[in-house]
C-alpha positions in Angstrom: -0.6 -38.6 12.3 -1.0 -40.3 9.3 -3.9 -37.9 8.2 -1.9 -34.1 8.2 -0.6 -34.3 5.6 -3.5 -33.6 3.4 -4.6 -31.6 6.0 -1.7 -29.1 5.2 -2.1 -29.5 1.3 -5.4 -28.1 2.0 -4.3 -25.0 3.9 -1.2 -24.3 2.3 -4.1 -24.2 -1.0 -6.2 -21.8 1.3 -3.1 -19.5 2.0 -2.5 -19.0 -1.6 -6.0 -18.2 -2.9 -6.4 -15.8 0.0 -3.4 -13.6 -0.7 -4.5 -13.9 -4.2 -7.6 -12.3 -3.7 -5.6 -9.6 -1.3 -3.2 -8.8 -3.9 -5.4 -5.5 -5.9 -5.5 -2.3 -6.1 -5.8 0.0 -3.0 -8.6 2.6 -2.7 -7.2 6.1 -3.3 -8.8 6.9 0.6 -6.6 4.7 2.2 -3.2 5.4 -0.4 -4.0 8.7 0.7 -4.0 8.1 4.5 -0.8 5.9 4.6 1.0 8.6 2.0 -0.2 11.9 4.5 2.3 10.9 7.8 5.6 10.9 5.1 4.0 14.2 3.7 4.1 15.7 7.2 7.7 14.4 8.0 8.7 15.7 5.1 7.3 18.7 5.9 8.8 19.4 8.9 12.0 18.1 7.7 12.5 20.2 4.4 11.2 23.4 5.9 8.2 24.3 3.6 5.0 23.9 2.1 6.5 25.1 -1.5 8.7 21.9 -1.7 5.7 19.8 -0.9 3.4 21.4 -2.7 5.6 21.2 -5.5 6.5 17.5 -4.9 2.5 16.9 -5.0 2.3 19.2 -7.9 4.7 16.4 -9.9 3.0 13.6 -8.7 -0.1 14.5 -9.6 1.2 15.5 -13.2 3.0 12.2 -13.2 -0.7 10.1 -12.8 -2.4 12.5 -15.0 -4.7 14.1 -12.4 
């Protein structure tokens, strides 16, 4: 019992340098894929590919593509 505690300093260092090597930019494939299901809801719940096309259209003025 005597011998956790350094155990657990040990992990708890582990933990953070792991979700500081997770925290990063996300590959535009995968932003893409996660953004595509709320593009379809929205979609189907605004009636029409003009609002969504013009909604892209702003975001992709917006990020300078």
């Amino acid at each position: 019992m005597a011998h956790t505690a350094p155990r657990t300093l040990i992990r708890t260092q582990e933990r953070a340098a792991l979700r500081s090597r997770r925290q990063g930019r996300r590959h535009p494939l995968v932003a893409t894929l996660m953004a595509l299901p709320l593009a379809a809801l929205l979609l189907l719940v605004f009636d029409g590919w003009e609002t969504v096309a013009t909604q892209a259209s702003s975001v992709g003025v917006m990020l300078g593509r």
